[in-house]
Steps between C-alpha positions, in 0.01 A plus 500: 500500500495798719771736584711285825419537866848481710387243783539649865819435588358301866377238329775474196713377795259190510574422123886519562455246809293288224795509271822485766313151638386417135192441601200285308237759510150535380448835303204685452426658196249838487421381164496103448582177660718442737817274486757320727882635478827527636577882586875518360594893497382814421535769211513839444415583104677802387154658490508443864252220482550263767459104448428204688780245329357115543557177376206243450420165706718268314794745516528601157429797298490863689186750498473835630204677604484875568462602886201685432295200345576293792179433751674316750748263573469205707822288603416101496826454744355411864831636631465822319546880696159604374171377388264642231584844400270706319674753210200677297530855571740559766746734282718714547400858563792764348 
């Protein structure tokens, strides 16, 4: 995998709304399929890698994908703050 891309910051806000409502999203992978999930948190490895923590459709078992694989995410809420927001290359610039 590729050194990590730090997300822009704008649109990390959308992915802590995701997780504060725990919201059923649809992720979108750059690479493979995409999947159904509840957002629960994020993390911060200590190699500054930054995570998208979710747990799958029937509530069990927890996954985390790297911010920088993610495509888009889509919340399946119709009550949700925001609609499909697309990820792939919006990083930070240091």
């Amino acid at each position: 995998m590729k050194a990590y891309q730090p997300l822009n910051c704008d649109l990390h806000d959308y992915l802590e709304i995701a997780c504060m409502h725990q919201y059923d999203l649809h992720i979108e992978l750059l690479q493979g399929p995409g999947f159904v999930a509840r957002a629960l948190t994020t993390r911060t490895a200590p190699s500054k890698e930054e995570f998208l923590v979710l747990e799958n459709e029937e509530g069990q078992g927890v996954a985390e994908v790297r911010l920088d694989q993610l495509l888009a995410i889509t919340p399946l809420d119709s009550n949700a703050s925001f609609g499909r927001i697309a990820l792939a290359g919006a990083y930070c610039a240091f």
